[in-house]
C-alpha positions as CSV (number, residue, x, y, z in Angstrom):
1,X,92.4,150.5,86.8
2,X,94.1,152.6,83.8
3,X,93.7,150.0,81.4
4,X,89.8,149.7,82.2
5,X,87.5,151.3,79.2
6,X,84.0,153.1,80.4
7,X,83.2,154.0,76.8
8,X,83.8,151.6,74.0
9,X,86.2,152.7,71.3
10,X,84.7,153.4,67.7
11,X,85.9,149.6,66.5
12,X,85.2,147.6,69.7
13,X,83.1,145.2,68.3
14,X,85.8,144.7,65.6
15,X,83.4,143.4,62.7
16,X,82.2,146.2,60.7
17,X,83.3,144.2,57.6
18,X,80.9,141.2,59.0
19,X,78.1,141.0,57.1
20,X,76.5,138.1,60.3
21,X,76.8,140.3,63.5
22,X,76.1,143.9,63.5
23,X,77.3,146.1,66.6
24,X,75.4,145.9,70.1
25,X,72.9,147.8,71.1
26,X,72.7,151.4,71.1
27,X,72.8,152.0,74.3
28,X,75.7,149.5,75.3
29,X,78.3,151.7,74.1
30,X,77.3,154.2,76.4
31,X,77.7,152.1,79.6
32,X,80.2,152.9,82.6
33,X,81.4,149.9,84.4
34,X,79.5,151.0,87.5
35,X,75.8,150.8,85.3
36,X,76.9,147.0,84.3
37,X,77.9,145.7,88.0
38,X,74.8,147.4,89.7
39,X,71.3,145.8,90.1
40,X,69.8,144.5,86.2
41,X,67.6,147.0,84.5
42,X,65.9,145.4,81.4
43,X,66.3,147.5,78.2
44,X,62.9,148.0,76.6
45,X,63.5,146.8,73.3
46,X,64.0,143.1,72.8
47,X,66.9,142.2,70.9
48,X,67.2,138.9,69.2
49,X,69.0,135.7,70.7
50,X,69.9,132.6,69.1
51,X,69.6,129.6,71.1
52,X,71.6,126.3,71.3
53,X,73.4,123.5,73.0
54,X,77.0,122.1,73.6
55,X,77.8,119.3,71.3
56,X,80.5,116.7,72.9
57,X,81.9,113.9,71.7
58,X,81.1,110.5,73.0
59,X,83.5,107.6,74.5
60,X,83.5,104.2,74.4
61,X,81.9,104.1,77.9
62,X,80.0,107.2,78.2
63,X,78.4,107.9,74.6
64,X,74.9,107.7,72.8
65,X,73.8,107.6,69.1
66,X,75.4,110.6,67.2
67,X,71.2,110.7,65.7
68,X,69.9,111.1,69.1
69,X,72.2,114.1,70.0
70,X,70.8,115.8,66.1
71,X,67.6,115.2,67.4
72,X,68.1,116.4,71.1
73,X,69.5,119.7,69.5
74,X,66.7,119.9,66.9
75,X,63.9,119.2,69.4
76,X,65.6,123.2,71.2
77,X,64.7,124.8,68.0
78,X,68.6,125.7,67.8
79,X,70.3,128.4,65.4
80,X,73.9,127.9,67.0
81,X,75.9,125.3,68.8
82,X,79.2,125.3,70.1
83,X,81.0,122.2,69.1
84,X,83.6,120.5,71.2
85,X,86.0,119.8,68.0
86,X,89.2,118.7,69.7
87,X,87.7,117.3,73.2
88,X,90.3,114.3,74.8
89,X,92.7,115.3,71.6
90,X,94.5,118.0,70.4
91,X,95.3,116.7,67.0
92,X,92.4,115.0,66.2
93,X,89.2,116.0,65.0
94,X,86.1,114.9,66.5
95,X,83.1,115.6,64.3
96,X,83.6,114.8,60.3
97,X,81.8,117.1,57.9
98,X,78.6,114.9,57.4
99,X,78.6,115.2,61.3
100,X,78.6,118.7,60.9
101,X,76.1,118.6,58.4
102,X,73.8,117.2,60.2
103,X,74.1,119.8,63.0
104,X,73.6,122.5,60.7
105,X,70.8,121.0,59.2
106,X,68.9,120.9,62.6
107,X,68.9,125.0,61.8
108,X,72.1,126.4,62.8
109,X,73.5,129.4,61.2
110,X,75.8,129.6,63.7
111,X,78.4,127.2,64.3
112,X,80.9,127.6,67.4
113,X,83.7,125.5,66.8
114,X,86.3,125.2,70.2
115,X,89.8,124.4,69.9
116,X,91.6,122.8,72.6
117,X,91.2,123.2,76.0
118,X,94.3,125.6,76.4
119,X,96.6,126.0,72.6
120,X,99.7,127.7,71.4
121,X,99.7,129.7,68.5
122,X,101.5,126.9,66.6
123,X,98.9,123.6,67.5
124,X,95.8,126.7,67.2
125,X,97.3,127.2,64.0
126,X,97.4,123.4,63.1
127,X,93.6,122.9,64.4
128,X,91.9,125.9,62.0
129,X,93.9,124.3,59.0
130,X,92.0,121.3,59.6
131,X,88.3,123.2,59.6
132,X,88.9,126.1,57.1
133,X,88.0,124.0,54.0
134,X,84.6,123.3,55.7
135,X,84.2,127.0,56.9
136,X,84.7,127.8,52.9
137,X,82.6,125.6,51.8
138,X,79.7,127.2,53.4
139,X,80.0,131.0,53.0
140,X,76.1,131.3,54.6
141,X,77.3,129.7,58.1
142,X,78.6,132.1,60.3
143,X,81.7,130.0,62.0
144,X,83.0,131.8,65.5
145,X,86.8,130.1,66.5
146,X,86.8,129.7,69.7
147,X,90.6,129.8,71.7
148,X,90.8,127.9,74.3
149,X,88.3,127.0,76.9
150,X,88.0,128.4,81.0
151,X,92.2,129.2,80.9
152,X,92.0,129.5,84.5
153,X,91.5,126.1,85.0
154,X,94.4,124.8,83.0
155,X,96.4,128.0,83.9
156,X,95.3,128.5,87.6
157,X,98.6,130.4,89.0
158,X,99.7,131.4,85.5
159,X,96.9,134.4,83.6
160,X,99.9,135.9,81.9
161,X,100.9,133.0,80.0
162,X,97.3,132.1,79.5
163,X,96.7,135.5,77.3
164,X,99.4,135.7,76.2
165,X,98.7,132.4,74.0
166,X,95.7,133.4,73.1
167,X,96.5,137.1,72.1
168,X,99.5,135.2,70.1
169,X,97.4,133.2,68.2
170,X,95.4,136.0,67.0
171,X,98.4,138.4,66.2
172,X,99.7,135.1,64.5
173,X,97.7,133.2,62.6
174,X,94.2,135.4,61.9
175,X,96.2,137.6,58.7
176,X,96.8,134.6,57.1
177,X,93.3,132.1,58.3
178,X,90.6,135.0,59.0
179,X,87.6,134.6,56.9
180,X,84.6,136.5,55.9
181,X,82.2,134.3,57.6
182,X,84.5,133.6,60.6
183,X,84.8,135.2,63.5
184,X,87.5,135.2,66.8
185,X,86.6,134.5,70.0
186,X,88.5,133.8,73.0
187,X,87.0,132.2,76.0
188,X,87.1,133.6,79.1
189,X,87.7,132.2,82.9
190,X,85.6,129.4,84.3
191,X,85.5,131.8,87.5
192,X,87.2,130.2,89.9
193,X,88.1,131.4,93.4
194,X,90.3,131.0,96.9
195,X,88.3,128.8,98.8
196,X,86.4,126.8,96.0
197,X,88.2,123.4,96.9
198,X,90.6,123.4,93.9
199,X,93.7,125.0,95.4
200,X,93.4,128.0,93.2
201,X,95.8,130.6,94.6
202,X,94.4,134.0,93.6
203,X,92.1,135.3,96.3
204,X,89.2,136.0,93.8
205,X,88.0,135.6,90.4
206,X,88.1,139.0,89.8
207,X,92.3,139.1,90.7
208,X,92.9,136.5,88.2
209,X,91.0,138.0,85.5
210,X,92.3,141.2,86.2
211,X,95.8,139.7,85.3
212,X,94.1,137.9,82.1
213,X,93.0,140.4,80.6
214,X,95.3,143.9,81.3
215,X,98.1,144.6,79.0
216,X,101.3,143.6,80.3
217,X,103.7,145.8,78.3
218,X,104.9,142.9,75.3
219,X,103.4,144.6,72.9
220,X,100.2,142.3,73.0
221,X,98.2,144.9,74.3
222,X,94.9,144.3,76.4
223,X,93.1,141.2,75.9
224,X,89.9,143.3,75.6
225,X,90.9,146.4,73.9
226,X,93.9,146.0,72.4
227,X,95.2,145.5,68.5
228,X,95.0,141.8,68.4
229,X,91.3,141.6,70.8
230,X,88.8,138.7,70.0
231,X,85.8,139.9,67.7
232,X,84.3,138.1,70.2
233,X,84.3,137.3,74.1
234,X,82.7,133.9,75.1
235,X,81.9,133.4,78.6
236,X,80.2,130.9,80.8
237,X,77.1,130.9,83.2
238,X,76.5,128.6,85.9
239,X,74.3,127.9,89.0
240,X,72.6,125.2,90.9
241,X,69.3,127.2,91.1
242,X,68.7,129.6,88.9
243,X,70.9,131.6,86.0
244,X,69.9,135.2,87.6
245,X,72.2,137.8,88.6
246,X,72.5,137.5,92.6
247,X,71.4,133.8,92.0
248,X,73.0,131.3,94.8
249,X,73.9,134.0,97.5
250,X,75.9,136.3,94.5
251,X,79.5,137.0,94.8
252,X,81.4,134.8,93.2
253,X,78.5,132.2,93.0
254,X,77.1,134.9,90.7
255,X,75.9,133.2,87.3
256,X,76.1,136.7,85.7
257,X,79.7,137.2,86.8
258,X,81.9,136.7,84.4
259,X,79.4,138.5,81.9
260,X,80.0,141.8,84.3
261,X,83.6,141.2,84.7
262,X,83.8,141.6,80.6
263,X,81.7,144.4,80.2
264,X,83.0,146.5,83.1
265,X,86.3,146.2,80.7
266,X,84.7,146.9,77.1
267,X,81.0,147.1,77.2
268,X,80.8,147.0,72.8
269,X,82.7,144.1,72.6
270,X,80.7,141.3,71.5
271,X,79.8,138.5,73.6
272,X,78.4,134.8,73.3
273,X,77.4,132.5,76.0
274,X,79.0,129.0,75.3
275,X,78.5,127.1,78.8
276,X,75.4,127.8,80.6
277,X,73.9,125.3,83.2
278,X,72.5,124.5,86.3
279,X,73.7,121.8,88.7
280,X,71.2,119.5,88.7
281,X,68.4,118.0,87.4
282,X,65.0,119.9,88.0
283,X,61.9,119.2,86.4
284,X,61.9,122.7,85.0
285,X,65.2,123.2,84.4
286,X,64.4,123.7,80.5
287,X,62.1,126.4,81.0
288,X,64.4,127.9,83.7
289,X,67.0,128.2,80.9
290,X,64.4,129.8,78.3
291,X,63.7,132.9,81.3
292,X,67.8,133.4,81.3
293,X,67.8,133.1,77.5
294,X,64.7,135.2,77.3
295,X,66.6,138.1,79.7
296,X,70.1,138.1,78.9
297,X,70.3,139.8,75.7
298,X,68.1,142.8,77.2
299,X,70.1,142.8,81.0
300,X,73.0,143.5,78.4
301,X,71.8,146.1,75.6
302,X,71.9,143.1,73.1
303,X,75.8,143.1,73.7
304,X,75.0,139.1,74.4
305,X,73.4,137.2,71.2
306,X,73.7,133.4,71.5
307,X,73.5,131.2,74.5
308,X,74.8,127.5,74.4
309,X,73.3,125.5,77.3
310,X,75.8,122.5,78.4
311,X,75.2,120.0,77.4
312,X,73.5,117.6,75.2
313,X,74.5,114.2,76.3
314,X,77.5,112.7,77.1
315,X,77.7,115.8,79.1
316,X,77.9,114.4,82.9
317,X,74.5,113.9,84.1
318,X,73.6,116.6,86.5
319,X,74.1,119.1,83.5
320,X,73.3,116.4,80.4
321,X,70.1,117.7,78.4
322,X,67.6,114.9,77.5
323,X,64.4,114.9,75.8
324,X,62.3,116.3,78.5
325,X,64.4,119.5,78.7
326,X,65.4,119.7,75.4
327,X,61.4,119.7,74.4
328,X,61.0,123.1,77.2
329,X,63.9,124.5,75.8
330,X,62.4,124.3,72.6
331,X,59.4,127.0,74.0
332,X,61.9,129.6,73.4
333,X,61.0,132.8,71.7
């Protein structure tokens, strides 16, 4: 693939001027796309990992006390959380500040903050304006805006259209709403694939990220590596056993997949687990999610720093995080 990088370029990560986030590891730069898909080899230094939860909004019929779901997050020991802002609505906020004060309080100093499930540059645009006086007002919160959510679910037979809202919205609207303590991320696929029950078209995951992500001659470039790339690529982990590369019989079942799909692109860009879960409720789950948490950032050079695990309740129930599992969750590091 000619667009594919094996080396990252000098600027990949794309925050030199970010005072938050330094670069990845040392070594991560140096990775070839074939030393990222083969079998895990831990690095021997340990590189930190902030730890959180997915914050949703509740619903007349499928909600709990806005206090239990501080105390759910605080009970994890959290220092990020990604916030489902515009959930159900696209022009409407769903957490006010004092929410969000709360959830910082709990010991974030990271806040991920998700726009619609799948914006233009006009309504992404529309959705910052409404959060940048809050992201001002706390200059010691590292804020990461998050575009768009799993695109290949809302754009299953469509990835050109899909990044090419997203690489918009950055070529748009960041000169004029970037901030020092804000950062650009674009989420990538959910990972689905021919044959998962959803009547998605492409034969693999792989052939619709392909198309997401290579640069398609409008002057966009590639969504990975070219001018108007995220600071930041967000991806999601799932499983219903355990979140371990090869987990569930591998292949696209692979919890680690769409992590290796991103670095066999640009192995320096950073990168921020926002979804991770396992179908299910186990009596260890919690602790199942501290060994991924514990092994991620190392399995990756550091190029991974903060997993969100979905999701503190009204997440549905086989994924929702209650006091048991928040409390193991909590043993983290």
């Amino acid at each position: 693939m000619t667009d594919r990088i094996t080396t990252a370029p000098a600027d990949a990560t794309g925050m030199s001027r970010r005072r938050f986030l330094g670069g990845v590891g040392a070594s991560a730069a140096a990775l070839g796309a074939g030393g990222v898909l083969g079998a895990a080899t831990p690095a021997s230094a340990a590189y930190y990992m902030k730890w959180g939860a997915v914050v949703s909004p509740g619903s007349a019929t499928n909600n709990i006390d806005f206090a239990r779901k501080v105390d759910l997050l605080r009970r994890m020991r959290p220092q990020t959380a990604r916030i489902s802002m515009f959930w159900g609505d696209p022009n409407r906020r769903q957490f006010s500040d004092g929410q969000l004060d709360a959830l910082r309080g709990t010991g974030l100093t990271e806040m991920i903050i998700q726009s619609s499930e799948d914006p233009d540059p006009g309504l992404a645009r529309r959705q910052l304006d409404l959060l940048l006086p809050y992201v001002d007002a706390h200059p010691d919160t590292l804020f990461v805006w998050e575009i768009g959510n799993e695109p290949d679910w809302h754009q299953p037979d469509n990835p050109w259209l899909a990044r090419w809202n997203r690489l918009a919205t950055i070529r748009d609207n960041k000169p004029a709403q970037d901030r020092g303590n804000l950062l650009w991320a674009i989420n990538m696929p959910a990972g689905r694939w021919n044959g998962d029950g959803s009547g998605f078209t492409f034969g693999s995951s792989g052939r619709w990220f392909d198309a997401f992500v290579r640069d398609t001659g409008d002057g966009l470039g590639a969504l990975l590596t070219g001018p108007y790339r995220p600071d930041v690529a967000t991806v999601h982990c799932y499983s219903s056993s355990y979140l371990t590369r090869g987990a569930d019989g591998g292949g696209e079942r692979n919890p680690y997949k769409m992590i290796d799909y991103v670095r066999g692109w640009n192995p320096g860009i950073s990168m921020k687990i926002t979804e991770a879960g396992i179908d299910g409720a186990k009596s260890d789950r919690g602790y199942r999610y501290v060994n991924f948490g514990s092994s991620v950032a190392n399995e990756t050079s550091g190029q991974v720093d903060s997993v969100c695990f979905y999701g503190l309740p009204p997440a549905e129930r086989e994924y929702g995080i209650w006091e048991a599992e928040a409390n193991q969750v909590g043993t983290h590091p």
